[in-house]
Every structure is written in C-alpha cells, then in structure tokens.
C-alpha positions in Angstrom: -60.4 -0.2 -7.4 -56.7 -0.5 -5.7 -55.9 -4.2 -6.1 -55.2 -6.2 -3.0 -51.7 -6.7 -1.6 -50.4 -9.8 -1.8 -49.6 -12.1 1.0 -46.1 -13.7 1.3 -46.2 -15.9 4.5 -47.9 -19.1 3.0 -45.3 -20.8 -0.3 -46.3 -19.4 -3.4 -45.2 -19.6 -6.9 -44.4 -17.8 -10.0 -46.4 -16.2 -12.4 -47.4 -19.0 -15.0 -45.8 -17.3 -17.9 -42.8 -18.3 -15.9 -42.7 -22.0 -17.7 -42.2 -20.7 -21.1 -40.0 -18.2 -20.0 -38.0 -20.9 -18.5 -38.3 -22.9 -21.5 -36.8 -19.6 -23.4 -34.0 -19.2 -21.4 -33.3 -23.3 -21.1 -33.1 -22.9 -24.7 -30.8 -20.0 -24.9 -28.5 -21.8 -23.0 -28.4 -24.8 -24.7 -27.9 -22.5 -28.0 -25.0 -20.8 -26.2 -23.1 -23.5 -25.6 -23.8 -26.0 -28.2 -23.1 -23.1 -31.2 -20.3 -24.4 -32.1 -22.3 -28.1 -32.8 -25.2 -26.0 -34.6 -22.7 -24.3 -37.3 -20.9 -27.3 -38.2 -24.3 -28.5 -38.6 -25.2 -26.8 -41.0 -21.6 -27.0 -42.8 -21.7 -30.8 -43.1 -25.3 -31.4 -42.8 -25.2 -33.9 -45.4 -23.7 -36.5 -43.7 -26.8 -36.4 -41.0 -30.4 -37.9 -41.9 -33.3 -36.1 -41.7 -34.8 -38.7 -39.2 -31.8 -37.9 -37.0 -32.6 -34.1 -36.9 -36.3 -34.5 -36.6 -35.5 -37.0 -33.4 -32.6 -34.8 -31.9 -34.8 -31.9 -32.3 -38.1 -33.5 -30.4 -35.6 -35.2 -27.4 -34.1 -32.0 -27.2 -37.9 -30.1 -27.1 -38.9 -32.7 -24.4 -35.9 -32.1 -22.0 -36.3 -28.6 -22.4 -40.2 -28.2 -21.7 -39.9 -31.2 -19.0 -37.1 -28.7 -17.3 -39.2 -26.0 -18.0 -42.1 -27.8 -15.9 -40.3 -29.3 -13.0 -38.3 -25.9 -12.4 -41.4 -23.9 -11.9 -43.3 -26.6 -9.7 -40.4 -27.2 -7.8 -39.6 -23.3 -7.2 -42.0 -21.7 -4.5 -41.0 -18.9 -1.7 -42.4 -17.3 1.1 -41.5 -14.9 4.2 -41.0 -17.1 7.5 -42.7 -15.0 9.7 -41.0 -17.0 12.8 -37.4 -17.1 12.0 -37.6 -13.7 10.5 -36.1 -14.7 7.1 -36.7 -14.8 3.3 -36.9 -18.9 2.0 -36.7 -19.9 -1.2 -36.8 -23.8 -2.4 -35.6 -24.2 -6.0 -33.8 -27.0 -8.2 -35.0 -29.5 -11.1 -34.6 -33.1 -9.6 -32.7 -32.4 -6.6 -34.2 -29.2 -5.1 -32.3 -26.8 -2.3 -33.7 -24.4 0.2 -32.2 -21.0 0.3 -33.0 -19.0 3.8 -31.9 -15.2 3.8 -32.4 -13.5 7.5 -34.6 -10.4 7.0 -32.1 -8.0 8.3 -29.0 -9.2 6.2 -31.6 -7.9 3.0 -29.8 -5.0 1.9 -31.2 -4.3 -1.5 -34.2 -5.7 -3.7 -33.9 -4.7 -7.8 -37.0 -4.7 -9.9 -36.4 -5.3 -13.3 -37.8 -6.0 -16.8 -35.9 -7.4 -19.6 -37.0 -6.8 -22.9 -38.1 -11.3 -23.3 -40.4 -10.2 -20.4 -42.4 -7.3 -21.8 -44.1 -9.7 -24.1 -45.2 -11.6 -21.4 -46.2 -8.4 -18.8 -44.1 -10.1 -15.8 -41.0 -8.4 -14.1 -37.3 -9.8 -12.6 -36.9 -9.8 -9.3 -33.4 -9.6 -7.2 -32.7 -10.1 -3.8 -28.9 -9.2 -2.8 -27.1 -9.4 0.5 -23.9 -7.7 1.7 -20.7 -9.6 1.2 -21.7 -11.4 -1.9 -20.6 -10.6 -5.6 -23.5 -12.1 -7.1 -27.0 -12.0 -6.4 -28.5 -14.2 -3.7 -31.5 -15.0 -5.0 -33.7 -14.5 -8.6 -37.2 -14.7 -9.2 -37.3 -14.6 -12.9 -41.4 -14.1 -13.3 -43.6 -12.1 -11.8 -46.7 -9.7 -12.1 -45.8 -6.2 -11.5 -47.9 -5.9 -8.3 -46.0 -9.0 -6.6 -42.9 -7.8 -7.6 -43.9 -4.1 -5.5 -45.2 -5.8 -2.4 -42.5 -8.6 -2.5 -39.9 -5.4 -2.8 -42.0 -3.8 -0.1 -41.7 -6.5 2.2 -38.3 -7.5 2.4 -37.5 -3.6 2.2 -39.5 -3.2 5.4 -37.0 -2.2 8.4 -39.8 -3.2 11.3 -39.3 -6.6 12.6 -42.3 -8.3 11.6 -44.4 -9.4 14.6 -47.9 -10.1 12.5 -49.0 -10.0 9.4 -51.4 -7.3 9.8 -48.5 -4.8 11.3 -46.1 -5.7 8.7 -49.2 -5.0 6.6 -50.1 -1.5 8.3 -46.5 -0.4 7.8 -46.2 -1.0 4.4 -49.3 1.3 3.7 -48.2 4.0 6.1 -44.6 3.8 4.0 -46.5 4.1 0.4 -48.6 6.7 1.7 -45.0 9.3 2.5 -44.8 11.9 -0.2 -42.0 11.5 -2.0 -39.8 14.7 -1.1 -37.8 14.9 -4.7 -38.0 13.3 -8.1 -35.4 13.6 -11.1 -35.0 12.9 -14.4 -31.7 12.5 -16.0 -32.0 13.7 -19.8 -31.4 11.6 -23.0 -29.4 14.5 -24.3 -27.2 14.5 -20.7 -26.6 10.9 -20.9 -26.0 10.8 -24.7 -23.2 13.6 -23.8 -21.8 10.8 -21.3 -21.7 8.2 -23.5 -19.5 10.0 -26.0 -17.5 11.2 -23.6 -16.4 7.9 -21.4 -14.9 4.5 -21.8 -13.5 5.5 -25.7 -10.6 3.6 -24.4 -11.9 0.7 -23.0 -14.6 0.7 -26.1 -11.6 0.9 -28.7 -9.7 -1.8 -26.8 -13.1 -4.2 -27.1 -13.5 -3.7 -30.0 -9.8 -4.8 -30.8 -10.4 -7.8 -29.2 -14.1 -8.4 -30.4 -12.4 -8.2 -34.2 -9.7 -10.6 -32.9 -11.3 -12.7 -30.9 -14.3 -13.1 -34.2 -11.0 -14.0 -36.4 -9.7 -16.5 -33.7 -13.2 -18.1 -34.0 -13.8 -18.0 -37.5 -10.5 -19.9 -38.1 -11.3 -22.7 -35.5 -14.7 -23.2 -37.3 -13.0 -23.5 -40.5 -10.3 -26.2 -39.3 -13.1 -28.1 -37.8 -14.6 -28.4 -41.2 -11.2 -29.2 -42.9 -11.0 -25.6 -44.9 -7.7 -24.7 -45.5 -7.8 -21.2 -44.0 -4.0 -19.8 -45.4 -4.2 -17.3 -42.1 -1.0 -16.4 -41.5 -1.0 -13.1 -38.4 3.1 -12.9 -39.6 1.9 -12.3 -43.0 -1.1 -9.8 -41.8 1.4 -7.5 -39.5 3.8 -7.1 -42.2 1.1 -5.8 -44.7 -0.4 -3.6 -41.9 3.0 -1.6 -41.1 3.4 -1.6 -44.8 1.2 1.4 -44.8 2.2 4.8 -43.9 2.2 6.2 -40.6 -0.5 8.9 -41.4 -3.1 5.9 -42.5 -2.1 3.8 -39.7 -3.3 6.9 -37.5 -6.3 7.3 -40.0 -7.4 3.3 -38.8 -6.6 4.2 -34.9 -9.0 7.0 -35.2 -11.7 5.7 -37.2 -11.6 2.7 -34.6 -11.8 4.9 -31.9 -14.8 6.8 -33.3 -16.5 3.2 -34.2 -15.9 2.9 -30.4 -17.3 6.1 -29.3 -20.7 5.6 -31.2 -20.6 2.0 -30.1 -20.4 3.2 -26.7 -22.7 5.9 -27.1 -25.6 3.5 -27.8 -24.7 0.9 -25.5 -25.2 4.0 -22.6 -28.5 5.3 -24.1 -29.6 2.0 -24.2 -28.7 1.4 -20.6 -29.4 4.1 -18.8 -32.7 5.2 -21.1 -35.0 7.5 -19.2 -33.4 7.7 -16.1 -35.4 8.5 -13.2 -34.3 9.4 -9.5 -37.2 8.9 -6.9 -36.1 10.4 -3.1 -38.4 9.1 -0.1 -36.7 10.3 3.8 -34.7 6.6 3.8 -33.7 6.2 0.2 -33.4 7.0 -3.6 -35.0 4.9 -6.7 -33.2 4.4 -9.8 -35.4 3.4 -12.7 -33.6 2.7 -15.8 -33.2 1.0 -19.3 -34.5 0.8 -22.8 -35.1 -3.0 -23.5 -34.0 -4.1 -19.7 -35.9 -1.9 -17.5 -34.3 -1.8 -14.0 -35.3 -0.9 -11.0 -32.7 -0.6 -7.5 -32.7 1.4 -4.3 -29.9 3.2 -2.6 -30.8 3.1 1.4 -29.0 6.3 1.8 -28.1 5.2 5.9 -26.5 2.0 4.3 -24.4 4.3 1.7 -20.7 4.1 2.7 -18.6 5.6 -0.3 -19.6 8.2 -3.0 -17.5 8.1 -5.8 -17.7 11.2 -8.5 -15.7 10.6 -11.8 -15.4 13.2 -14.6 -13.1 14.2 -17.3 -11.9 17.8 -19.0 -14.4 17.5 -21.5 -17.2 16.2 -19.0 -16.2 19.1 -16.7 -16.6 21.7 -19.6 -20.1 19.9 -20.1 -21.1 19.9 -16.7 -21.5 16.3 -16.8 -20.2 13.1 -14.0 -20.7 10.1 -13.4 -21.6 9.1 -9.6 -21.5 6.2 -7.9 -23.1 5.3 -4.6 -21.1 2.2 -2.7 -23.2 -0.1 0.1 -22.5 -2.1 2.6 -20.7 -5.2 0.8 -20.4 -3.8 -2.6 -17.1 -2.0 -4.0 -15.9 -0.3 -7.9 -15.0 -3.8 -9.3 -18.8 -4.9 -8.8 -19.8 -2.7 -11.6 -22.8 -4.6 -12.5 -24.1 -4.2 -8.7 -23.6 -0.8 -8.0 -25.9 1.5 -8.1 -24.7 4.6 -10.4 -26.0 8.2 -11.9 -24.5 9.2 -15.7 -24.8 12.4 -17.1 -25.6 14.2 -13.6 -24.8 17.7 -14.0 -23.1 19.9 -11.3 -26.4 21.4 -8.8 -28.3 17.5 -9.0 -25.1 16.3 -7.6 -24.9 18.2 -5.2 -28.4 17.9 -4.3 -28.3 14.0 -4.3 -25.1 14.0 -2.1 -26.9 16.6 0.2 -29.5 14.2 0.7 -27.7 11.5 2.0 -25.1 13.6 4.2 -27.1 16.4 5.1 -23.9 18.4 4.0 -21.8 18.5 0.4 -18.5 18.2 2.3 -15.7 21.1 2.5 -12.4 20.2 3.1 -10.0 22.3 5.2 -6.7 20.0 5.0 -5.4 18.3 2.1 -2.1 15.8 1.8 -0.2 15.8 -1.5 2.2 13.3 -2.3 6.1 13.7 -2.7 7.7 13.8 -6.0 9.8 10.7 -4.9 6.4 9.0 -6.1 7.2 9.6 -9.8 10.6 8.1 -9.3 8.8 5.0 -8.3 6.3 4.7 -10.8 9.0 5.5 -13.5 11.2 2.5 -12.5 7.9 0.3 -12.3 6.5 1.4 -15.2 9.0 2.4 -17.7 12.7 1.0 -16.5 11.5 -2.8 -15.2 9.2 -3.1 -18.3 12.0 -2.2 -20.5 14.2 -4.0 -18.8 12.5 -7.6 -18.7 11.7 -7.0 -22.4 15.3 -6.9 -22.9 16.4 -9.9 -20.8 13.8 -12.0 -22.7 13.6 -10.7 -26.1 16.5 -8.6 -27.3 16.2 -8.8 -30.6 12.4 -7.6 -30.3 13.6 -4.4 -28.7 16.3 -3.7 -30.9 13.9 -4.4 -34.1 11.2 -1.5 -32.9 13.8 0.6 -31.4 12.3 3.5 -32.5 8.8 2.9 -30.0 10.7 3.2 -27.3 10.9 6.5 -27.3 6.9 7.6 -27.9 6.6 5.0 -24.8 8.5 6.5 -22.7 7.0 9.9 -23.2 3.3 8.8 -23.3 4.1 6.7 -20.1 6.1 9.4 -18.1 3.0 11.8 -19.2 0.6 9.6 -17.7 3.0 9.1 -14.3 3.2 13.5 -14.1 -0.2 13.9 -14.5 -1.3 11.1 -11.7 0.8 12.7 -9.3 -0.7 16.1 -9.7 -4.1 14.7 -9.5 -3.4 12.7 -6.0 -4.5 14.2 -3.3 -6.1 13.5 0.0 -8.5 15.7 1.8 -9.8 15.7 5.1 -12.1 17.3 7.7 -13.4 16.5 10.9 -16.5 14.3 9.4 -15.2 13.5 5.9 -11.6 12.4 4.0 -11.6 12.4 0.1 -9.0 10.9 -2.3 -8.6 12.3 -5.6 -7.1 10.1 -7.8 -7.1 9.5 -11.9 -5.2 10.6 -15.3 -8.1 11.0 -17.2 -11.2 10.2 -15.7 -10.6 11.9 -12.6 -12.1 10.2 -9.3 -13.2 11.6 -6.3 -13.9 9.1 -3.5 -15.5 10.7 -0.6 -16.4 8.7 2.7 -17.5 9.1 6.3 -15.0 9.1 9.0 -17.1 7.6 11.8 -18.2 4.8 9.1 -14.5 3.8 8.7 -13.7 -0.1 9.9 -10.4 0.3 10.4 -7.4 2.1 9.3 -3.6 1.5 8.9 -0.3 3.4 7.9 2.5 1.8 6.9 6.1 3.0 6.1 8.8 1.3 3.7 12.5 0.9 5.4 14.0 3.3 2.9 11.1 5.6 3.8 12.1 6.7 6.7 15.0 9.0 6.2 12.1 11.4 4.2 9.6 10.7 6.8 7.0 9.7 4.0 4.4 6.4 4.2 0.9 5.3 2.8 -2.6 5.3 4.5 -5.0 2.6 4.0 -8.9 3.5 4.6 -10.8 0.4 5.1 -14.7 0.2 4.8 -17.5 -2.2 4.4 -17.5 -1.3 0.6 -13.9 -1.9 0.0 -10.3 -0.3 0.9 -8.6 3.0 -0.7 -4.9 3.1 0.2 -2.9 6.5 -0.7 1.0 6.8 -0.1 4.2 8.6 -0.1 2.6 11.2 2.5 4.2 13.1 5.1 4.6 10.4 7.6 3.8 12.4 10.5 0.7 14.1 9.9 -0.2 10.3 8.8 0.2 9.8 12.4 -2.3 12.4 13.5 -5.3 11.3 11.1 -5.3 8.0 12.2 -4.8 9.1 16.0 -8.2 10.7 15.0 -9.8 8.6 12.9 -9.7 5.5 15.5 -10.7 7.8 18.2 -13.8 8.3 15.9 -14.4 5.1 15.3 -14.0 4.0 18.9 -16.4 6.5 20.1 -19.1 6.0 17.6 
C-alpha cells in the first residue's frame, strides 16, 4: 500500500527521535568547546570531589535534555499557502520566525548522516541564492516527509490549492526518468589518489603542527615543564642528509595521498546520477548520505578540472555552478569525481543541448610572465631582503631551486591560459596542474567589462572580466582590440535576451 503524502500547510513538527538527536548534538557541542576543561580534568582530578562531578555532571544532563525539549517544541514549519513562502519558527527561550518566498527556493538537499541511521530519520536543507550558508535545517525527519517536503518546495507551479499542488507533484513522480548513472568505486578511488596530494600534504603539516601547538598548551596549563624548543627541533631536522629529508617529504606526501584517498571514497561512496527533463540528482556518501539537485535551467557555469595523470586515466572532476553559488563554496556546490570522458559529455549535453565547440580562442602575451615574475619572484625576494637580510643570506643556496620551481610554475600557467569563444559559449582555460576549464553561457552573462593599464596601451593589450550570478572570471593581457569586439557582442546578447 503507497503511504499517504504528507500535508505541509497546517505547522508541524519533527520526527520525535528529533529530541535525542538534539540532545546528541547539544552534547557534542558542549564537548567541543569545553575539551580543553575535560583533559585537565582528568590531569588534576584530584583536587575535585566526587560530589562535585556527580552534581556538574546532572546540572549539565538537565540543561542539555531541557534544551533538547524546548528546541523541538518550539521548532514547527509549514508552507503558507497565501503568501507563497516556506516559514519556519525555531529558537530555545526566545524563538524567531524564518519566512523563505517559494520562488527564491533554489535547491533542497536530502541527507543522512551516519548519527541518523540509528535512528531511520534523514537531514533536510533548504538553500537560497545569494547566501553562503544554508537558510534553513531540519535536522529530523522520516524519509517520506523528507521526499514530499523536497517535492514541495521543488515544485515550480505557484500553488493555488492544495489539491493542485498535490496533483502536480504526482504527475512529476510519475515522468520516467530519461538517464541514470553510477560513478564507480574504482573511478572515484582513481580520483582520490590523483587530486588534492598537495593540499593533503600541506594539512597534514599543519594537523602535525597544529596537534604539537596543542599538546604544549595542555601541558603548561598543568605546570609540565615541556623543554620544547622549535630552534632546537629545525637544527636536528636539517642535520640530516638531503636524500632523507626528500625520503620524509615523500613519505608525507604518500600518507597524504592515502589520507585523501579515503577521505574521497568515503565522500563520494556510491555515487549515483538521476536525470529527469528539469534536473539531475546526486546521491552520495558512506557514513553521510547526501542527497542535492542540479536544476539544469538554473546552471550558470560548468567547471571541468583534470590533471596529466587524470587525463591518461580518463578521469575529471566537474562541477556545476547555480544561481548564487561560486568555487570558494565548496561545500555547496554540487560536483561529479571520477567522471570519465563520454559521461561528461553526456551530462553537459543534457543541460546545453550541445558540448560546445569553439571557433576563436585569445592567448595571452608573453609580457604576462614578465609580470608574474616581478610579483612572484623579484618583490618576494626583495621584501625578504629589506626585512630580514641575514635570513636570506643564511639559506642563500634556496634561492635558487625557488626561483626555478616558481618561474616553472609562471611558463606553464601561461601556456595553459586561454580564452575561447563562440557565438553561444566563452571558456577560460586556466591552471598549472589541475587544469580548469570554466565554460558559461553568453546570453546568461550579467554584465561584462574590459579594462586596460596606462602602460598597456602602447601594446594594445587589457583584461576581460565575465560577471555571472555564480561569480566573476577575469582573464588579461589580451589583444585589446578584439577585447573590444566580444564585449560589443556579448552586451548586445545580453540586451536582447
């Protein structure tokens, strides 16, 4: 028997699971911040009396389940079917109303951390354009109320009555969904150890350093005489021989890697792409299962990264910008690992109709690597110097390696920026590495603007700025005049659409 759709016009509440859920995560936070209280606890815990613990720890219980209580009584939502907008009323003591227009919904995530398995209730996320965060979270509820709730607020038919809202919702759930993927543990396994080994060498730097920095605060607190001396520890370490030195840079890095590795797996575990005529479902994640839609008319940038190796594997990494998002919301935007080279083209296909061909492409002029060399290498160089002589003269022999690996990294961006255009899309390819592809719609632009540096002018070169309502993407030392002509066309395209 099909279970009945829920209702969402009358005030309702969470799941009741949600109290000890809220108790949980009341908890965690106390546990969070207080840490530091709880280890010296322990360390000097015979100064304190047992009846001190035993009454700390019931006060403590009774805030927390009191909290717990008054949070989910106090928390109720419900679609106003008048005003046409989401309303949420929330707080402990003092409680606020939170009213999101219908129309300003853009996306709704379902998800499932791993505390809410054992309790059989799902996440739920309501996010609006223009907002880094999320507007709203409901933190419990069943799996059916999360679906209709999702189904609901996804709903694009201004809702006149409940019974046509209702009528639509079936007609939507009864499409046959055109396409369904599955991205491979294997595929995104072979994207974990191929991305981030940087950024997951350079963490775990500063998780070893940061985990010192703790450990020897603790240990003051409680009066230990630590004897840390960093001076003392950098003289040991280049006391070794180059070759180990490289030997503990690489074993890092691999640490890093299989670090990384896991942390992807366990991310982006059983991936699954769901295609309906308006938009794409991502279901994702080993112990967080997560759930998010990509309206593919609200898409405004595709972004397709890959590196040598990836390449060679027939691996990327694509990401789909919204209305409101852009790259440095990493957590909000909605992203494919481990896609090989036909899905890709498939997905992209889907959303414009098209896998764009370019017929025009800028390059940049060499003048740019001037540029980059005085701002990375001689100003650099140069302030170290002015404020530390004596440190530059000491490791006089880095400067060198620096230079090279720096100058390296300024050649190969310039042969890897590019900007191509055609009479419906413009692309700029951009990266040393990870090589990004940024693709966008002309007649979806916002604005743009060129701009041109006094000492440019002699060489007839300037920069392009693309604006859109999932960020900007500026490009420059271009030929200044055919500049001109794209953006002649581009605000003609803009005004006309």
């Amino acid at each position: 028997m099909e279970e009945k759709r829920n209702s969402f016009f009358q005030p309702q509440r969470q799941s009741k699971t949600g109290i000890v859920l809220l108790f949980l995560y009341n908890t965690g936070m106390v546990i969070k911040n207080l840490w530091v209280l709880i280890v010296l606890f322990f360390v000097k815990r015979d100064n304190v009396e047992l009846w001190m613990i035993v009454s700390a720890v019931i006060l403590a219980l009774l805030i927390l389940i009191a909290s717990a209580v008054l949070q989910y009584f106090n928390f109720k939502y419900y679609i106003d079917e008048e005003n046409q907008e989401f309303v949420i009323h929330e707080g402990i003591i003092n409680t606020s109303v939170i009213k999101i227009k219908l129309e300003n919904i853009q996306e709704v995530n379902i998800s499932q951390p791993f505390i809410h398995r054992f309790f059989n209730i799902y996440k739920l996320e309501v996010d609006t354009p223009g907002s880094s965060e999320k507007e709203v979270k409901i933190s419990a509820l069943t799996k059916q109320n999360a679906l209709d709730l999702k189904e609901y607020l996804l709903t694009e038919t201004k809702i006149e009555s409940h019974n046509e809202l209702k009528d639509n919702i079936l007609e939507e759930t009864e499409v046959k969904e055109a396409r369904s993927l599955k991205i491979s543990t294997f595929s995104i396994l072979k994207y974990g150890i191929t991305s981030n080994y940087i950024q997951s060498f350079l963490a775990l730097v500063s998780l070893v350093i940061y985990g010192f920095s703790e450990l020897v605060n603790i240990l003051k607190k409680v009066e230990f005489d630590t004897k840390f001396d960093y001076d003392s520890v950098e003289e040991q370490f280049l006391a070794f021989s180059i070759p180990v030195i490289i030997g503990i840079v690489v074993i890092a890095i691999i640490i890093g890697i299989i670090i990384n590795a896991g942390r992807t797996i366990i991310k982006f575990f059983n991936f699954k792409i769901a295609e309906n005529s308006k938009s794409f479902s991502f279901e994702y994640g080993l112990f967080n299962t997560r759930n998010s839609i990509v309206n593919k008319s609200k898409v405004q940038v595709i972004t397709e990264t890959e590196n040598w190796i990836q390449k060679k594997m027939n691996i990327s990494y694509v990401k789909f910008l919204q209305i409101g998002k852009n790259e440095e919301e990493e957590k909000n935007v909605a992203a494919v690992p481990g896609i090989n080279f036909k899905e890709k083209q498939n997905l992209i296909a889907a959303i414009w109709k098209e896998n764009p061909v370019f017929n025009h492409i800028l390059k940049p002029n060499f003048r740019l690597i001037i540029l980059n060399t005085f701002q990375f290498i001689v100003i650099p160089l140069f302030w170290v110097f002015i404020i530390e002589k004596d440190l530059l003269l000491s490791y006089w022999f880095l400067i060198l390696p620096f230079v090279v690996i720096v100058e390296s990294c300024i050649l190969i961006y310039f042969l890897n920026l590019r900007l191509f255009y055609n009479e419906r899309f413009i692309r700029i390819k951009s990266g040393i590495w990870d090589i990004d592809n940024r693709t966008f719609e002309v007649e979806k632009l916002q604005t743009v603007k060129i701009s041109q540096y006094f000492w440019q002018r002699k060489t007839n070169l300037g920069s392009i700025t693309f604006y859109t309502s999932a960020g900007r993407f500026k490009i420059g030392a271009l030929h200044f005049k055919k500049l001109k002509k794209l953006l002649n066309y581009c605000m003609y395209k803009i005004e006309t659409n």
